[in-house]
Backbone as JSON Lines, residues from 0, in Angstrom:
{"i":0,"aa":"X","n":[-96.22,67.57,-51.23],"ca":[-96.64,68.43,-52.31],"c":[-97.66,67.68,-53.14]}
{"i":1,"aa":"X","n":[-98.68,68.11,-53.78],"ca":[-99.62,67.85,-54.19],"c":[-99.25,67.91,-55.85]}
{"i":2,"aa":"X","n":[-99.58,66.28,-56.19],"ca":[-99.56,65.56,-57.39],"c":[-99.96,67.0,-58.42]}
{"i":3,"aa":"X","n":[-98.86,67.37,-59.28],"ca":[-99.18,68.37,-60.3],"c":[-98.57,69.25,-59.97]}
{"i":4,"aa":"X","n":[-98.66,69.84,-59.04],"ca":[-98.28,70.92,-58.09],"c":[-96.46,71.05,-58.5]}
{"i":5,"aa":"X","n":[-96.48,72.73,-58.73],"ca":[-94.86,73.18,-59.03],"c":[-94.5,73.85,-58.11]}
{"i":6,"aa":"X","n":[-93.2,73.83,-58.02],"ca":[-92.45,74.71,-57.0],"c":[-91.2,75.46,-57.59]}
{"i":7,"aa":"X","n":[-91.06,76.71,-58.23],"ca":[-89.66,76.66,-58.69],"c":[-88.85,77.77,-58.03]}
{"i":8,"aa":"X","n":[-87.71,77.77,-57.54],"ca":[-86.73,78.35,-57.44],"c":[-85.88,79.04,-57.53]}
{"i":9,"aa":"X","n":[-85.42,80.15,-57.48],"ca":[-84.72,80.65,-58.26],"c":[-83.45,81.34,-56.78]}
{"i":10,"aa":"X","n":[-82.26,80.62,-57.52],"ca":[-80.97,81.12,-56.3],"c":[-80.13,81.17,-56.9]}
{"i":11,"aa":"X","n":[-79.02,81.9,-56.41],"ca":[-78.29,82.79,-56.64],"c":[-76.67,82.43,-55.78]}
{"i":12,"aa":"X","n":[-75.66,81.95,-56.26],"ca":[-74.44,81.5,-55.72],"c":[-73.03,82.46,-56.16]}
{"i":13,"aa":"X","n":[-72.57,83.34,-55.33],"ca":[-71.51,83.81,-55.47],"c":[-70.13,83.26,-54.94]}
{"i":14,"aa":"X","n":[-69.54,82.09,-56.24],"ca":[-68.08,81.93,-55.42],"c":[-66.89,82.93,-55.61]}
{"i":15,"aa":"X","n":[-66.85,83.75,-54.75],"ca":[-65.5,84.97,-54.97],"c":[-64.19,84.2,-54.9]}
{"i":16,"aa":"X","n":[-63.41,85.01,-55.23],"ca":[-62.0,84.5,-54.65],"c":[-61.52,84.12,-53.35]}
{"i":17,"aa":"X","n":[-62.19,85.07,-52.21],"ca":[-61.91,85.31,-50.85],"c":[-63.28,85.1,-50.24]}
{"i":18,"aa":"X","n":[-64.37,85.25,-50.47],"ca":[-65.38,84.81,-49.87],"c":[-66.53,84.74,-50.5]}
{"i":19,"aa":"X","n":[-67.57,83.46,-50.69],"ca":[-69.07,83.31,-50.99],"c":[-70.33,82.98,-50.35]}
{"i":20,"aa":"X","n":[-71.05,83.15,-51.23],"ca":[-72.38,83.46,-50.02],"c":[-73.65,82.84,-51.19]}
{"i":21,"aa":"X","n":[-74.66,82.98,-50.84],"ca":[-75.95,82.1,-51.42],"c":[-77.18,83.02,-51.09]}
{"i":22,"aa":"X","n":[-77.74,82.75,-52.19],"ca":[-79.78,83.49,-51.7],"c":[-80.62,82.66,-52.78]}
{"i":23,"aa":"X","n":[-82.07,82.48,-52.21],"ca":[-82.67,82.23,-52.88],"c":[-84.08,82.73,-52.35]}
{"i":24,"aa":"X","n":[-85.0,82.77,-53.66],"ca":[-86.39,82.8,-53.39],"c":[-87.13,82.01,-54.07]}
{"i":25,"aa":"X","n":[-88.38,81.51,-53.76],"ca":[-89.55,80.84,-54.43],"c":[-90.23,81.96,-55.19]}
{"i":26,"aa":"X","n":[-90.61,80.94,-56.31],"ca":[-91.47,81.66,-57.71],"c":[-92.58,82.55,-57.0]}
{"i":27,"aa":"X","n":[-93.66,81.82,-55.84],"ca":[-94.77,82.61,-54.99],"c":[-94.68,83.56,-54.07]}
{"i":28,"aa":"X","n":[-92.91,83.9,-54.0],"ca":[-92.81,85.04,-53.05],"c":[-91.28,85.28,-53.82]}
{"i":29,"aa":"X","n":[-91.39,86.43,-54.64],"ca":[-90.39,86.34,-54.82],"c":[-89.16,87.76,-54.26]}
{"i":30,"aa":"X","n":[-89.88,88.4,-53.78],"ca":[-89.39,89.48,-52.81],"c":[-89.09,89.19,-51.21]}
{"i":31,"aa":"X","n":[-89.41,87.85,-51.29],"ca":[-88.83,87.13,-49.98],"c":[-87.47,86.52,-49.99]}
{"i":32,"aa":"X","n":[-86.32,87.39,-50.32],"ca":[-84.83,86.24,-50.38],"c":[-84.68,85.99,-49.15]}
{"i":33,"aa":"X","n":[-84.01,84.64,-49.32],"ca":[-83.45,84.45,-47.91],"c":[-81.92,83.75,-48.34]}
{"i":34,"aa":"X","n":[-81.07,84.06,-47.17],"ca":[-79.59,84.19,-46.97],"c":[-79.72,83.35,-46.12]}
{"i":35,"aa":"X","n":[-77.81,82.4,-45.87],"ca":[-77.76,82.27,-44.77],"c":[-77.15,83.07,-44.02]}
{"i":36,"aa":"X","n":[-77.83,83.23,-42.82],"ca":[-77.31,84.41,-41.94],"c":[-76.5,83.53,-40.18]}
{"i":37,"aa":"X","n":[-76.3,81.84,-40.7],"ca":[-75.8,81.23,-39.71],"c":[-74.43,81.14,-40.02]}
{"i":38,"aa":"X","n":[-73.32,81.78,-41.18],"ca":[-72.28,81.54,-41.11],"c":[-71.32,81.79,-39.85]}
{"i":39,"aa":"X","n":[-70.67,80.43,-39.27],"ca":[-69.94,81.3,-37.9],"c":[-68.44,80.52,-38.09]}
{"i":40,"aa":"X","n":[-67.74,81.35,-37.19],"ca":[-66.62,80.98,-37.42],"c":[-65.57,81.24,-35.43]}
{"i":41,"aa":"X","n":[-65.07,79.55,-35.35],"ca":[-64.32,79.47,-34.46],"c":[-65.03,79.14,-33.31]}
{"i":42,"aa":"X","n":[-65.07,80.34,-32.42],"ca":[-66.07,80.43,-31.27],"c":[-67.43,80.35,-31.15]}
{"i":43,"aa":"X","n":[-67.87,80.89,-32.22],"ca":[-69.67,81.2,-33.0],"c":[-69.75,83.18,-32.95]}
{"i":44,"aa":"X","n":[-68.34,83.59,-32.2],"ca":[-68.74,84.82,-32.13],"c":[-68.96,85.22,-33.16]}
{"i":45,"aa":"X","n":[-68.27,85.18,-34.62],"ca":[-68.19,85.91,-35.96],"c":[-69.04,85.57,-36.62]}
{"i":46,"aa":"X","n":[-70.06,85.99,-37.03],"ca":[-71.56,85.91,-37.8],"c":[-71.56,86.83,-38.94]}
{"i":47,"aa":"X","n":[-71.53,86.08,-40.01],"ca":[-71.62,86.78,-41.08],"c":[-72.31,86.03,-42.46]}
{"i":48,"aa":"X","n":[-72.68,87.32,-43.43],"ca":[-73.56,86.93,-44.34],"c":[-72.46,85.66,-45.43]}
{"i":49,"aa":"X","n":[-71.08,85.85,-45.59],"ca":[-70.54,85.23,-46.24],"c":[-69.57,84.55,-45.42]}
{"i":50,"aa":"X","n":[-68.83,83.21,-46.11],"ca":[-68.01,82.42,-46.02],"c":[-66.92,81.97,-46.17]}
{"i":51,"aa":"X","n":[-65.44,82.26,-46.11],"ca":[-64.44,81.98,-46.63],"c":[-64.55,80.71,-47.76]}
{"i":52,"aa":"X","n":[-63.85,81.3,-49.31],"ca":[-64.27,80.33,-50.31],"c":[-62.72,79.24,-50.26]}
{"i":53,"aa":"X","n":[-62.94,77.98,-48.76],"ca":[-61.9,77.56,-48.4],"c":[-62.73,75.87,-48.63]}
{"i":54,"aa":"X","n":[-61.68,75.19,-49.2],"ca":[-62.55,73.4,-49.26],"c":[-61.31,72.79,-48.5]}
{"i":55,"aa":"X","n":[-61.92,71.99,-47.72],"ca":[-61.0,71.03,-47.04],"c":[-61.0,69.53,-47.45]}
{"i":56,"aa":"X","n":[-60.25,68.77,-48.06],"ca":[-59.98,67.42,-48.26],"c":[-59.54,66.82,-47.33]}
{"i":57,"aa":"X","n":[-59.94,65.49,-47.32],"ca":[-59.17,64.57,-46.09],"c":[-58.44,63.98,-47.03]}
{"i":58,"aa":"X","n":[-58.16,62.84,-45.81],"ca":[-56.78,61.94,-46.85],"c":[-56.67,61.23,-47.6]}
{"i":59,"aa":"X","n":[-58.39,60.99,-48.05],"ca":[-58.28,60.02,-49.06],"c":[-59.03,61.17,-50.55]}
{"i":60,"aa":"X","n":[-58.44,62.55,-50.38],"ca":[-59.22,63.43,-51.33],"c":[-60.38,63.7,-51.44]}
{"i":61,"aa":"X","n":[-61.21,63.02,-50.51],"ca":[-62.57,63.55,-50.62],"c":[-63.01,64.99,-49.84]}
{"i":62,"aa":"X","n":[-64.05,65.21,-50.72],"ca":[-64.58,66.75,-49.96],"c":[-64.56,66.12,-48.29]}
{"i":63,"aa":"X","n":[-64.46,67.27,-47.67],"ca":[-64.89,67.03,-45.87],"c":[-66.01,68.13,-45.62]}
{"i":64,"aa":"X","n":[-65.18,69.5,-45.92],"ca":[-66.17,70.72,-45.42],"c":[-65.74,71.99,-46.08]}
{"i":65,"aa":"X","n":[-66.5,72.99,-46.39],"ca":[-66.1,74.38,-47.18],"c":[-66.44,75.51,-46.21]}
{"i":66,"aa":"X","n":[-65.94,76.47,-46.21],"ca":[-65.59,77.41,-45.82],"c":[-65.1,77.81,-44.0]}
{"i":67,"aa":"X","n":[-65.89,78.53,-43.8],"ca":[-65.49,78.34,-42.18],"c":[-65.66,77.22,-41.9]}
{"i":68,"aa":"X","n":[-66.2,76.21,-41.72],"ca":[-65.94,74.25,-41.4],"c":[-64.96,74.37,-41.61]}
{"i":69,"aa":"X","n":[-64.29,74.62,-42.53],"ca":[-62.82,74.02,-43.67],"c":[-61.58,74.65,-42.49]}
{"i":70,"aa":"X","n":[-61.54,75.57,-42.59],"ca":[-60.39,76.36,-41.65],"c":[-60.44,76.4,-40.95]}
{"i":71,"aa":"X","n":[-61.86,76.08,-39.57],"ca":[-61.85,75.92,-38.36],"c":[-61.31,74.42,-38.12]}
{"i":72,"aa":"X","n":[-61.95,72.98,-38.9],"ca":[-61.13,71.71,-38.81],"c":[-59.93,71.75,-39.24]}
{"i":73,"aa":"X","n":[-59.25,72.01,-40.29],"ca":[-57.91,72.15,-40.62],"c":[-56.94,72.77,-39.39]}
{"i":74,"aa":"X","n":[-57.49,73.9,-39.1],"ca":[-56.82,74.32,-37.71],"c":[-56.77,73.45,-36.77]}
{"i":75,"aa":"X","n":[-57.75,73.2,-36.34],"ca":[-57.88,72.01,-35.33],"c":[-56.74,70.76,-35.5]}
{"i":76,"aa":"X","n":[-57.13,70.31,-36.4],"ca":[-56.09,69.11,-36.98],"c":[-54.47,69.31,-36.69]}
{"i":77,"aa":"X","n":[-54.67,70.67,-37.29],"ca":[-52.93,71.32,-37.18],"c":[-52.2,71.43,-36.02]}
{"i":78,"aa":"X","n":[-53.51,71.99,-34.68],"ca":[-53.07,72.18,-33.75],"c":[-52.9,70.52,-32.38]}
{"i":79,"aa":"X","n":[-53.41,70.34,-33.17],"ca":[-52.9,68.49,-32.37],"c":[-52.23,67.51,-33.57]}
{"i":80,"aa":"X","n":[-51.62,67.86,-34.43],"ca":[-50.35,67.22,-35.14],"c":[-50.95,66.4,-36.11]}
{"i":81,"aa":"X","n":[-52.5,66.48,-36.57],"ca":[-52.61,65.53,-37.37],"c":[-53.26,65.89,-38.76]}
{"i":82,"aa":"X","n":[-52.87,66.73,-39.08],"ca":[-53.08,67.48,-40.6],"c":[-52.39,66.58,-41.55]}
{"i":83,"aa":"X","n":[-51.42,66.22,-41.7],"ca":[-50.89,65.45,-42.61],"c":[-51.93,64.94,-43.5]}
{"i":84,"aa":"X","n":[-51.62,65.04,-44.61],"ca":[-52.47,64.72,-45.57],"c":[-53.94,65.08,-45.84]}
{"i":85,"aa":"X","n":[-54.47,66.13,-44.86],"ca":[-55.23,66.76,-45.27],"c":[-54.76,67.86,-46.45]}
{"i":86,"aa":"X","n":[-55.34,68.51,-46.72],"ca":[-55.66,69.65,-47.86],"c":[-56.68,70.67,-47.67]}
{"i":87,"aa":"X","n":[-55.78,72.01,-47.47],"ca":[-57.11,73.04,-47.55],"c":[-56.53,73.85,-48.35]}
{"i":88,"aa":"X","n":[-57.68,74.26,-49.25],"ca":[-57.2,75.38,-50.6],"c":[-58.41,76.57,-50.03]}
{"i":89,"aa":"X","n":[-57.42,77.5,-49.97],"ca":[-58.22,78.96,-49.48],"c":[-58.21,79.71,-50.89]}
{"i":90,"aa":"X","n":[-59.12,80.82,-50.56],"ca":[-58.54,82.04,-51.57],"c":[-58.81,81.56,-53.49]}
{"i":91,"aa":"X","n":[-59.61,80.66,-53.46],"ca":[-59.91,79.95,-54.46],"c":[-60.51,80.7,-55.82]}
{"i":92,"aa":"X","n":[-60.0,80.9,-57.08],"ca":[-60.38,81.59,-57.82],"c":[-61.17,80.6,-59.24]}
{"i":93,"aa":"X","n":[-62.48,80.39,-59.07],"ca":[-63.2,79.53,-59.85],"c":[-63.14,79.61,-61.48]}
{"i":94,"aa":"X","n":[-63.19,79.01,-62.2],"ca":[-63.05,79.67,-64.05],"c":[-64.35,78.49,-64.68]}
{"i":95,"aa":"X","n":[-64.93,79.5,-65.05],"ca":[-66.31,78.04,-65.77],"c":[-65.83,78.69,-67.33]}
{"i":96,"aa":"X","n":[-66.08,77.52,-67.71],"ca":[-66.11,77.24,-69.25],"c":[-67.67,77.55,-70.07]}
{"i":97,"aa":"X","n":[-68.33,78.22,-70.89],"ca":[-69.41,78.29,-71.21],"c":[-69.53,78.08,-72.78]}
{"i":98,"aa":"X","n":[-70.6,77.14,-73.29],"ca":[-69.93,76.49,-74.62],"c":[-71.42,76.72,-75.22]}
């Protein structure tokens, strides 16, 4: 990008309870949103505009992966015995504070 030169942004984040999703456009096109339209889940068959609002922790509490990531590894884990001490919180209902 060229010294001076702006770029600004403007996007848009919906965390629902049960599922969120994202868009954004640039200031120079701004009737151009774009989505992700690669959310998949399991097989890759299920393609959809949104994401289960699911976070997966490993065992030392750190983030790992959110949404379909989250419940497709957690499953995984579960199904060969080694979930223990992971953490997945589904169904997540967010509360912001505004001051």
């Amino acid at each position: 990008m060229a010294s001076g030169s702006e770029s600004l942004i403007v996007a848009a984040f919906d965390f629902g309870t049960t599922y969120s999703w994202y868009a954004f456009s640039f200031k120079n096109s701004p009737n151009d949103v774009k989505t992700n339209k690669s959310w998949t889940a399991g097989s890759g068959k299920l393609i959809s505009l949104k994401t289960p609002t699911s976070v997966l922790l490993n065992q030392n509490g750190e983030f790992h992966s959110f949404g379909y990531d989250a419940e497709d590894k957690y499953s995984s884990l579960a199904e060969g015995g080694k979930h223990n001490g992971w953490r997945l919180f589904e169904d997540l209902r967010w509360f912001y504070t505004i001051r």
